[in-house]
Every structure is written in C-alpha cells, then in structure tokens.
C-alpha positions as CSV (number, residue, x, y, z in Angstrom):
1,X,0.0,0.0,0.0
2,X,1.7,3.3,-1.0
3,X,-0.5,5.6,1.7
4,X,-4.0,5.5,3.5
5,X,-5.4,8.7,1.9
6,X,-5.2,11.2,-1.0
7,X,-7.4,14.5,-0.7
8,X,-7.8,17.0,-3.4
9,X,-8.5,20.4,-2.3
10,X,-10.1,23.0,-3.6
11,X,-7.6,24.7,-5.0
12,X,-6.7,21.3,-7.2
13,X,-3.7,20.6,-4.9
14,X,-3.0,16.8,-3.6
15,X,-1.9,15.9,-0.4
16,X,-1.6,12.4,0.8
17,X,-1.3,11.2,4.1
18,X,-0.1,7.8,5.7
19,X,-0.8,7.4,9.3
20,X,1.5,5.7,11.3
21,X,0.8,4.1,14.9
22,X,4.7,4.0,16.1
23,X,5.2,4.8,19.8
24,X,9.2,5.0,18.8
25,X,10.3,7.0,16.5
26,X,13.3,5.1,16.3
27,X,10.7,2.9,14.6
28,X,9.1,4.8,12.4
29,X,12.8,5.6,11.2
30,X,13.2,2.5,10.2
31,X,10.1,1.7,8.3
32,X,10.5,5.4,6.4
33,X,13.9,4.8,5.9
34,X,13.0,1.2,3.8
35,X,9.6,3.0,2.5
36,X,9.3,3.9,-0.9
37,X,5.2,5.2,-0.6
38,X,6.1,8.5,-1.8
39,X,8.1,8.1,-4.4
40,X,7.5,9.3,-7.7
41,X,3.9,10.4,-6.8
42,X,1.6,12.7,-8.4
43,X,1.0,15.1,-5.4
44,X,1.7,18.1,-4.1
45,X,2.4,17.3,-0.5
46,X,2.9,13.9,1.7
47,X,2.6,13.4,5.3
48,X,3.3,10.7,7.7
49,X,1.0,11.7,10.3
50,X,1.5,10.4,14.0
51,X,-0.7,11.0,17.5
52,X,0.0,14.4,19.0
53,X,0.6,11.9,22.0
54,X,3.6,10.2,20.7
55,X,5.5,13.5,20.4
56,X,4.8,14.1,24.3
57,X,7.1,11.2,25.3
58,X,9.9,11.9,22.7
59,X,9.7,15.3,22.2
60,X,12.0,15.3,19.0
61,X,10.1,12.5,17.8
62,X,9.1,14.9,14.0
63,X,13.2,16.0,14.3
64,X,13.9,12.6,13.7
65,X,11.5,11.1,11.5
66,X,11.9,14.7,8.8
67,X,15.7,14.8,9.0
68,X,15.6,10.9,7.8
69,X,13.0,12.0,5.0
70,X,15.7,15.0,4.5
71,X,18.4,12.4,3.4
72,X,15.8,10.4,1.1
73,X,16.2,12.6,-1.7
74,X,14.6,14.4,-3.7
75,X,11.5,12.7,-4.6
76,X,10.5,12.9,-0.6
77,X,10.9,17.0,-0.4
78,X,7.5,18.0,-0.1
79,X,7.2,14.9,2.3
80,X,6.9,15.6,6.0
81,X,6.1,13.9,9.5
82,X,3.4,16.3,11.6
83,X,1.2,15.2,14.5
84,X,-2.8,15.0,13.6
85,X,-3.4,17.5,15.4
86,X,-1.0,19.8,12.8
87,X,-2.5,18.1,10.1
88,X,-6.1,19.4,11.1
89,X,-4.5,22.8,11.2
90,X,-2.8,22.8,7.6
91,X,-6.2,21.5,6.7
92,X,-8.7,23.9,7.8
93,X,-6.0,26.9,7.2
94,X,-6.1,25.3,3.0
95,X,-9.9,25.2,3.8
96,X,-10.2,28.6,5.0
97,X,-8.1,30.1,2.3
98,X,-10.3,28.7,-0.6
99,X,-13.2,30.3,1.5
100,X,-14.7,26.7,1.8
C-alpha cells in the first residue's frame, strides 16, 4: 500500500497522508527509511502523520523522522512527518483560504 489517503482540495492541490501508529520514533525511522510510498507520486504534499501523543514522550520525535526524510532525496521533499493535530490545522488553514 503506497499511503492511507489522498485529498484533493479545492484549489486542485494533492496531499496524501499515511498514518502511522509508532510509539518510537526510532521505529518509524526504520520503516520510512525502507519506504518507498512517496516516491515518484503525483501530489503536491505527503505526510506521515503520528498521535499528538507520541511526540509528548519523545519530544523530537518529528526532528527525527523529517531529518531521515531530508536524506531520502529528492522525490520525498514535499514529504513531512506532523502530528494529527497539525494536520487538522494545515487542513482547515487550506480550507479557510479557498473560502470553503
């Protein structure tokens, strides 16, 4: 499976997002380091999303994940790790913009 959902917004722009359910982040490294979900896809942004919770325990638990998606390459540059609660906020701030 290359990601759990794709949503176009109104503006035509694609994000896709793959939820992830790793307490560790040391974890989650190691399964985006072997992914290839993202590659060579037709959107504009990508987003491993994980519990605000998770970040509460390790709190460089994003540092981690986006400097490993840094040395991916190129294909993974409008890729990013965010919590679900930052998600729901780049969301509705895309919503509000298109004046949905």
């Amino acid at each position: 499976d290359r990601y759990d959902l794709q949503i176009q917004l109104p503006s035509g722009d694609i994000w896709v997002i793959d939820a992830k359910a790793y307490h560790n982040p040391l974890s989650l490294r190691t399964q985006v380091e072997q992914d290839t979900a993202f590659a060579n896809g037709a959107f504009q942004k990508g987003f491993y999303v994980v519990p605000q919770e998770y970040t509460r325990k390790y709190r460089n638990y994003l540092s981690i994940i986006n400097d490993t998606l840094t040395h991916k390459g190129p294909a993974y540059a409008n890729v990013q790790c965010v919590t679900d609660l930052k998600l729901k906020r780049l969301l509705k701030k895309e919503l509000e913009e298109a004046d949905v």
